[in-house]
N, C-alpha and C positions, 0 to 999 in steps of 0.2 A: 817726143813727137810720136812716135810707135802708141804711145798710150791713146794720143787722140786719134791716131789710123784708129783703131779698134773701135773708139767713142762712135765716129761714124757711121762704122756697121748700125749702134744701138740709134743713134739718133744723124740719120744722110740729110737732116736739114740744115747742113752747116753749108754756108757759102765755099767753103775752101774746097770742100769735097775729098780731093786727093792729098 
C-alpha cells in the first residue's frame, strides 16, 4: 500500500487519493 501512497504523488489522478 505505501508503494501506491507514493504512486500518487507521481500520478493524484487516482480516485482513492489517500
Amino acid at each position: 500500500m505505501s508503494d501506491y501512497c507514493s504512486s500518487q504523488s507521481l500520478k493524484p489522478d487516482t480516485s482513492v487519493g489517500e
